[in-house]
Backbone as a chain_set.jsonl record, in Angstrom:
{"seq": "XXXXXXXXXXXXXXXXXXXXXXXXXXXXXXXXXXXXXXXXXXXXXXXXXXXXXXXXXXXXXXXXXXXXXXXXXXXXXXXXXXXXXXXXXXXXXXXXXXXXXXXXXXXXXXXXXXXXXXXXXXX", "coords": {"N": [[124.773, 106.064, 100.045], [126.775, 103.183, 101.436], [128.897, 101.117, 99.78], [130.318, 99.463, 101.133], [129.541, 98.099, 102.847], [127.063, 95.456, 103.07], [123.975, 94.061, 102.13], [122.161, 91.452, 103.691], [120.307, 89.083, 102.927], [117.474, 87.452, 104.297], [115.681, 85.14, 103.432], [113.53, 81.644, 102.243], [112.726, 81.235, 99.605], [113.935, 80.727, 96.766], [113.433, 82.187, 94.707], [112.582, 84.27, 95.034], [114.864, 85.623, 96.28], [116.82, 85.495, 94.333], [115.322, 87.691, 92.359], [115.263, 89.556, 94.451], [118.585, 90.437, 94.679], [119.065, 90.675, 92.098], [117.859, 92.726, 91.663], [119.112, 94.771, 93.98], [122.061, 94.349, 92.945], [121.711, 95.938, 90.551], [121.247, 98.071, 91.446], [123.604, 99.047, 92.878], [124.245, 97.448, 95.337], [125.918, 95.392, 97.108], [125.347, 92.003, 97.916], [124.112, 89.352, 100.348], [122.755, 86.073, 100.312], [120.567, 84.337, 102.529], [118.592, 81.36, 103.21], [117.577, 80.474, 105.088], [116.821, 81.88, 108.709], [118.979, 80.575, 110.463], [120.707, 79.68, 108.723], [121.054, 82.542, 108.131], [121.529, 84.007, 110.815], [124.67, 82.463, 110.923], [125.301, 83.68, 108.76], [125.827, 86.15, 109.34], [127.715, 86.292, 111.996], [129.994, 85.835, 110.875], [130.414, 87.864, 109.016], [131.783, 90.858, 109.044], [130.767, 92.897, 107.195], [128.376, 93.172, 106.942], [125.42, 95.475, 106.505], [122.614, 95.414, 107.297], [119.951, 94.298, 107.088], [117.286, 92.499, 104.723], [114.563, 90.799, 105.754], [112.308, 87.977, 105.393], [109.631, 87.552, 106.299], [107.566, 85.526, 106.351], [108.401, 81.566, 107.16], [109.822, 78.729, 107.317], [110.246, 77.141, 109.853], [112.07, 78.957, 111.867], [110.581, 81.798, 112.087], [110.29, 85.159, 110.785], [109.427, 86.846, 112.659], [110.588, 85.577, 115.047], [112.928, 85.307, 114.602], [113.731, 87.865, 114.374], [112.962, 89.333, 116.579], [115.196, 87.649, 118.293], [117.516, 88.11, 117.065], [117.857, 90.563, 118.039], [117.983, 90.607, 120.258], [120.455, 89.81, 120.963], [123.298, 91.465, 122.036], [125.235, 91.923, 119.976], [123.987, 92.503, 117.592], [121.777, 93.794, 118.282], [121.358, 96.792, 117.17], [121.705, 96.773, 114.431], [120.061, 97.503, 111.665], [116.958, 95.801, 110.688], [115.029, 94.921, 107.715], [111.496, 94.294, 107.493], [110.044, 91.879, 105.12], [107.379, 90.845, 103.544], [104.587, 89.543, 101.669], [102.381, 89.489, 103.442], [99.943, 92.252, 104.214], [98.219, 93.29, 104.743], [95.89, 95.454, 107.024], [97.173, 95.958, 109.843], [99.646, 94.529, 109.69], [102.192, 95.322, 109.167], [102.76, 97.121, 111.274], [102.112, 94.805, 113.394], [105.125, 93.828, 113.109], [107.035, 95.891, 113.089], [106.534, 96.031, 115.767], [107.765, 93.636, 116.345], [110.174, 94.091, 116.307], [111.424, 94.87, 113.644], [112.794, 97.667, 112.373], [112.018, 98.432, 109.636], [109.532, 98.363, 106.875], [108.233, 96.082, 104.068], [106.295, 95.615, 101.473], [105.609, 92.553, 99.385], [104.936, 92.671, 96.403], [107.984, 93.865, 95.527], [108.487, 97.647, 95.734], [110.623, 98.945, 94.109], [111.574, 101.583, 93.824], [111.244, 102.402, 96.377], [111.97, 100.422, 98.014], [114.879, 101.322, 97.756], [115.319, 103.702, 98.68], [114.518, 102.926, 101.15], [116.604, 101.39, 102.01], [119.02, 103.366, 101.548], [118.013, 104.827, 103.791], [118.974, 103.843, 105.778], [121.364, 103.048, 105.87]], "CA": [[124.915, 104.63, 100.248], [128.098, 102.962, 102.146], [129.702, 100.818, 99.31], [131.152, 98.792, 101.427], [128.166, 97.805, 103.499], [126.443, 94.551, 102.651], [122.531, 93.666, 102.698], [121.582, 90.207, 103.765], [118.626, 88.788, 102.59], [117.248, 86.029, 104.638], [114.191, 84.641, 102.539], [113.113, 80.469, 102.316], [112.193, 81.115, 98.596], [115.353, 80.956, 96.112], [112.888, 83.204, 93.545], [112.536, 85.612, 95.505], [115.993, 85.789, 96.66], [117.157, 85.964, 93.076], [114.89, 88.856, 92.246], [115.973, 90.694, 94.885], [119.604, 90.497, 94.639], [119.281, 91.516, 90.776], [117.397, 94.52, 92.15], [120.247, 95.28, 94.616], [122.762, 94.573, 92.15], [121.612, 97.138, 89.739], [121.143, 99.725, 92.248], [124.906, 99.153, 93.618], [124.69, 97.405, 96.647], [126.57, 94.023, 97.427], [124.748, 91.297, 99.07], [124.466, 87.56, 100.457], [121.836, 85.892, 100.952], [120.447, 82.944, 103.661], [117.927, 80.854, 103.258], [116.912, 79.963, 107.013], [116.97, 82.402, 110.157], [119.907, 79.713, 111.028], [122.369, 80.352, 108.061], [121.416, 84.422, 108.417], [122.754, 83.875, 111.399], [125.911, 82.109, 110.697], [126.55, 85.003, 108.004], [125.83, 87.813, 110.276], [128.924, 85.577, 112.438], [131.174, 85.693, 109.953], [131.063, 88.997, 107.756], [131.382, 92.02, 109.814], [130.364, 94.036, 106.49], [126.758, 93.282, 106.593], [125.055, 96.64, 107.12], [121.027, 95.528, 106.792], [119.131, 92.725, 106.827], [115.838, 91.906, 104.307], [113.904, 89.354, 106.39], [111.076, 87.11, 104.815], [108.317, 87.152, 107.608], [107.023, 83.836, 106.605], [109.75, 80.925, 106.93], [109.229, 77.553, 108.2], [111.167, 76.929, 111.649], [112.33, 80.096, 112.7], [109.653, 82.5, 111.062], [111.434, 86.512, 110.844], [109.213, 87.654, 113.714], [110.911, 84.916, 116.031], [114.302, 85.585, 113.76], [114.18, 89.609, 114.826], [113.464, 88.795, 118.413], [116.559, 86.71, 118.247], [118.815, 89.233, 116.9], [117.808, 92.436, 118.624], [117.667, 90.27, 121.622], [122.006, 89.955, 121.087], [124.181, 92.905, 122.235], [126.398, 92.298, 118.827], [123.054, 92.67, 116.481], [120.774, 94.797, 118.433], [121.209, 98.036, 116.385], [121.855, 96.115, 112.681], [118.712, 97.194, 110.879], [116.265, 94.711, 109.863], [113.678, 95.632, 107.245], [110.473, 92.673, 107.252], [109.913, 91.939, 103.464], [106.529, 90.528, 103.272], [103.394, 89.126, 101.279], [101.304, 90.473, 104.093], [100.504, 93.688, 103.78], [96.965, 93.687, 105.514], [96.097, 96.381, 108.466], [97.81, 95.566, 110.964], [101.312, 93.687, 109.611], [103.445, 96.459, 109.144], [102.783, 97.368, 113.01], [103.447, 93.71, 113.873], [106.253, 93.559, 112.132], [107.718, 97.179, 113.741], [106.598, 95.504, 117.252], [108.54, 91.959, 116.566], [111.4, 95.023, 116.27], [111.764, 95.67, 112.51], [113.056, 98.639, 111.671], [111.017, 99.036, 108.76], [108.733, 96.886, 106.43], [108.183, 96.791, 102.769], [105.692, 94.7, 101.545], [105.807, 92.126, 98.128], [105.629, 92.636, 95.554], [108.786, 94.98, 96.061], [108.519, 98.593, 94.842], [112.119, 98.808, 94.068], [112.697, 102.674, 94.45], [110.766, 102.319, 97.754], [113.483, 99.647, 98.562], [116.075, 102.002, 97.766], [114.857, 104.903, 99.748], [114.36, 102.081, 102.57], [117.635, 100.735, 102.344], [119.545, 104.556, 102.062], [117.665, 106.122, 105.454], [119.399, 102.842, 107.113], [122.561, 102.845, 105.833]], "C": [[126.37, 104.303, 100.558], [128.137, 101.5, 100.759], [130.261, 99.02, 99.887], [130.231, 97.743, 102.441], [127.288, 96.648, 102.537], [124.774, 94.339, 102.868], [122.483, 91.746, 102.369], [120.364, 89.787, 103.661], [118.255, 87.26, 103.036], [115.707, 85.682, 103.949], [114.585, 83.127, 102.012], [112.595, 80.203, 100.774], [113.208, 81.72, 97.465], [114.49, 81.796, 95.147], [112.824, 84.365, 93.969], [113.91, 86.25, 96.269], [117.041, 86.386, 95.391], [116.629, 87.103, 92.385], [115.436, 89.956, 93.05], [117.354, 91.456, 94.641], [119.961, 90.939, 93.235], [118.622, 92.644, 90.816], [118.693, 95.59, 92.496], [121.391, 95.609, 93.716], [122.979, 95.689, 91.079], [121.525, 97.876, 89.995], [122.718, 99.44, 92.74], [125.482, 98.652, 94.746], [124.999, 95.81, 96.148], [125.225, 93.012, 98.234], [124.856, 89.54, 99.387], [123.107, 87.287, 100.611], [121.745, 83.95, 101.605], [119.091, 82.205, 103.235], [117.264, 80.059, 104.723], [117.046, 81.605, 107.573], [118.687, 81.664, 110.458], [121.526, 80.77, 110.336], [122.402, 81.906, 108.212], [122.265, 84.848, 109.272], [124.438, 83.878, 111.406], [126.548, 83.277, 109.923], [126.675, 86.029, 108.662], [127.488, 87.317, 111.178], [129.929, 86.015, 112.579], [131.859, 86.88, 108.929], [130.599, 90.35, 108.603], [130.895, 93.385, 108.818], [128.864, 94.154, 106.297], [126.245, 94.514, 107.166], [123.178, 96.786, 107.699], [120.566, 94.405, 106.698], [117.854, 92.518, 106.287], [115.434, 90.691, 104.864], [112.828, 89.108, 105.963], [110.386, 87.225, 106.423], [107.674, 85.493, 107.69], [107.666, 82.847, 106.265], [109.248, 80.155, 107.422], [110.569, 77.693, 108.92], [111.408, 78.029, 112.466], [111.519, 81.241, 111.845], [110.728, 83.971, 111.205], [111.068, 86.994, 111.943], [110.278, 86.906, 114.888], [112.562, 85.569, 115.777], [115.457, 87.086, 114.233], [114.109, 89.52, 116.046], [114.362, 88.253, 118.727], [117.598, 87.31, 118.145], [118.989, 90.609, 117.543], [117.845, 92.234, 120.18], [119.614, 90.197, 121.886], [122.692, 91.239, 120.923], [124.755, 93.14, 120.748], [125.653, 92.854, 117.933], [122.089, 93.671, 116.815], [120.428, 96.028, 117.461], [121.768, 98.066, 114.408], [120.389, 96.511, 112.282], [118.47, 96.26, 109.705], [114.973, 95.035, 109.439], [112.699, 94.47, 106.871], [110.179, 92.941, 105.627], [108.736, 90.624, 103.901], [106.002, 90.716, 102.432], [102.466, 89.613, 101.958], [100.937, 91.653, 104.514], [98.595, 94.16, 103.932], [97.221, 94.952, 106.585], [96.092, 95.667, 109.116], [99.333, 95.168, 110.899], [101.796, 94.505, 109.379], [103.251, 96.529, 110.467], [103.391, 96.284, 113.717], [104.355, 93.725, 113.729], [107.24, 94.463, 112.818], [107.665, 96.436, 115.292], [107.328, 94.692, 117.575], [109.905, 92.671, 116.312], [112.146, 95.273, 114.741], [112.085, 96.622, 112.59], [112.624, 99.49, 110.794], [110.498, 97.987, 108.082], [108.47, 97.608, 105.292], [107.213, 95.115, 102.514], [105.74, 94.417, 99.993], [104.533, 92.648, 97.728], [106.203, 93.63, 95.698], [108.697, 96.326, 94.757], [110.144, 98.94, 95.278], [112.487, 100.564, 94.408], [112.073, 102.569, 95.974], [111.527, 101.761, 98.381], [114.413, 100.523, 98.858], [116.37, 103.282, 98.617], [114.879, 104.196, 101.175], [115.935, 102.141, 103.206], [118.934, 102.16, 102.009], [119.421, 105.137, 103.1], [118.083, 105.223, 106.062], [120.534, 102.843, 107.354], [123.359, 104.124, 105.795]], "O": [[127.229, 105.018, 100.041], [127.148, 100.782, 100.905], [130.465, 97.949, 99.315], [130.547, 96.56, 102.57], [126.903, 96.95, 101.407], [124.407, 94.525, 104.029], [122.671, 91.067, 101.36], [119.432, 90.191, 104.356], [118.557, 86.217, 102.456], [114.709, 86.309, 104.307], [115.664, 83.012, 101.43], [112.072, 79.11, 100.553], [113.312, 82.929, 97.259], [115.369, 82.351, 94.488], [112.998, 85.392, 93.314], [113.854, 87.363, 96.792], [117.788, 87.363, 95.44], [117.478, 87.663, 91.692], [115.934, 90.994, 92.615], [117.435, 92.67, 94.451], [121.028, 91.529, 93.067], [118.826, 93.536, 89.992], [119.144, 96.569, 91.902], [121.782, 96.768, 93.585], [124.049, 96.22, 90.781], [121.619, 98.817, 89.207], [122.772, 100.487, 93.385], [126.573, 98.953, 95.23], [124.525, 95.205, 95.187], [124.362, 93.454, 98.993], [125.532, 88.72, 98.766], [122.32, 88.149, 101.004], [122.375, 82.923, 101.354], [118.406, 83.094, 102.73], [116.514, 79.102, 104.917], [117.378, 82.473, 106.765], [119.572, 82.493, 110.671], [122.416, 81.553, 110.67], [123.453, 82.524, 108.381], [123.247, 85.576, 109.121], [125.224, 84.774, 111.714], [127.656, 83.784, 110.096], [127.63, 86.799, 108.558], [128.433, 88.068, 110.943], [130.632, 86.422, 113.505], [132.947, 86.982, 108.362], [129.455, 90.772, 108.775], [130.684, 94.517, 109.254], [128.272, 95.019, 105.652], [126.567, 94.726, 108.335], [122.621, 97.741, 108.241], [121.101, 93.541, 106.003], [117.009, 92.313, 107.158], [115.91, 89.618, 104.493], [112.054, 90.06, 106.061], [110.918, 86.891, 107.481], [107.439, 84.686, 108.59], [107.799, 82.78, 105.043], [108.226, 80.404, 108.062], [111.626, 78.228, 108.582], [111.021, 78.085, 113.633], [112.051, 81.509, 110.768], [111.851, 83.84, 111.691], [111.927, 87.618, 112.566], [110.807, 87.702, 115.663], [113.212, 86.173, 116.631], [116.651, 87.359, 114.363], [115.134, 89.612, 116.722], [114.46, 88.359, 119.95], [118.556, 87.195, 118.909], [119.907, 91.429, 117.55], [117.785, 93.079, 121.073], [120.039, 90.539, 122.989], [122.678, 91.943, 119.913], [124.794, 94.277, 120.276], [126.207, 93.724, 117.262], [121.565, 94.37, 115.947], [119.283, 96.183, 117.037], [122.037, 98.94, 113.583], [119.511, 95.727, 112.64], [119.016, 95.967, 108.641], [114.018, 95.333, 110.157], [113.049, 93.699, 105.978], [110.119, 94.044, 105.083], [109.12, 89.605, 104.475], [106.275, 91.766, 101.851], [101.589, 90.224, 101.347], [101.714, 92.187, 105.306], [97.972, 95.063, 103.374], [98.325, 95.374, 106.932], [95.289, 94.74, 109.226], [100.129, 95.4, 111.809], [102.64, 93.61, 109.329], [103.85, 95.567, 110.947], [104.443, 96.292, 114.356], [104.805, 93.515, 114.855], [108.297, 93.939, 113.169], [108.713, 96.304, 115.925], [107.746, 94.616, 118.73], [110.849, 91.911, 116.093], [113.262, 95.786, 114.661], [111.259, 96.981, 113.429], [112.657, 100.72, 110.822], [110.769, 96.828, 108.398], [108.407, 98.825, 105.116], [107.342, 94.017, 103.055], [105.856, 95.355, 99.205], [103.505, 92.947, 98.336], [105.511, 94.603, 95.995], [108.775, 96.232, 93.532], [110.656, 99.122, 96.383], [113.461, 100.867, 95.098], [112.971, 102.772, 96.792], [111.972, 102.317, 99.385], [114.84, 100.635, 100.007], [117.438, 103.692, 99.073], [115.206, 104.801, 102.196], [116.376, 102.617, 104.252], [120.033, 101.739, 102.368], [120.288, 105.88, 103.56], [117.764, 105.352, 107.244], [121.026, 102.717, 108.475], [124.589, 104.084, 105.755]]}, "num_chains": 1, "name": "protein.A"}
């Protein structure tokens, strides 16, 4: 794990934002998190240490599929991995999810070493 390397967690649901980030925290990694697509944005911007991005799939305005098309669609973000963090976790949404250009997908309720294994083969 890079230390120095940030994970951003864009997720529309401050509970689940707070869970995560006391996940992260106890495994070692730093992080910020956004509450829109918008502000993810703005932090991606602003902090050239972000290494990773947890994206909520289901968001009102800019949902994550539209969110990852957005970022992989900009030269500066293209090759930032973004892992979809979903509730849906039917056949088929992991594939969407890889198609709308995830990286990888982990589905809620989070199995935390599964996270950690996620978020090591990225970083």
């Amino acid at each position: 794990m890079n230390e120095n390397r940030k994970v951003l967690i864009i997720d529309d649901d401050n509970r689940n934002i707070f869970a995560l980030r006391a996940v992260l925290k106890s495994k070692g990694y730093q992080s910020l998190a956004a509450i829109s697509a918008k502000d993810g944005m703005d932090f991606l911007k602003n902090d050239a240490d972000i290494g990773i991005i947890l994206m909520d799939m289901m968001m009102p305005d800019t949902d994550g599929y539209e969110a990852i098309r957005l970022l992989k669609s900009d030269n500066q973000f293209r090759k930032l991995p973004i892992i979809a963090v979903t509730a849906q976790a039917m056949p088929g949404d992991r594939e969407k999810c890889l198609e709308a250009g995830a990286d990888d997908y982990i589905s809620k309720p989070i199995d935390v070493d599964l996270l950690v294994r996620i978020l090591s083969s990225h970083l």
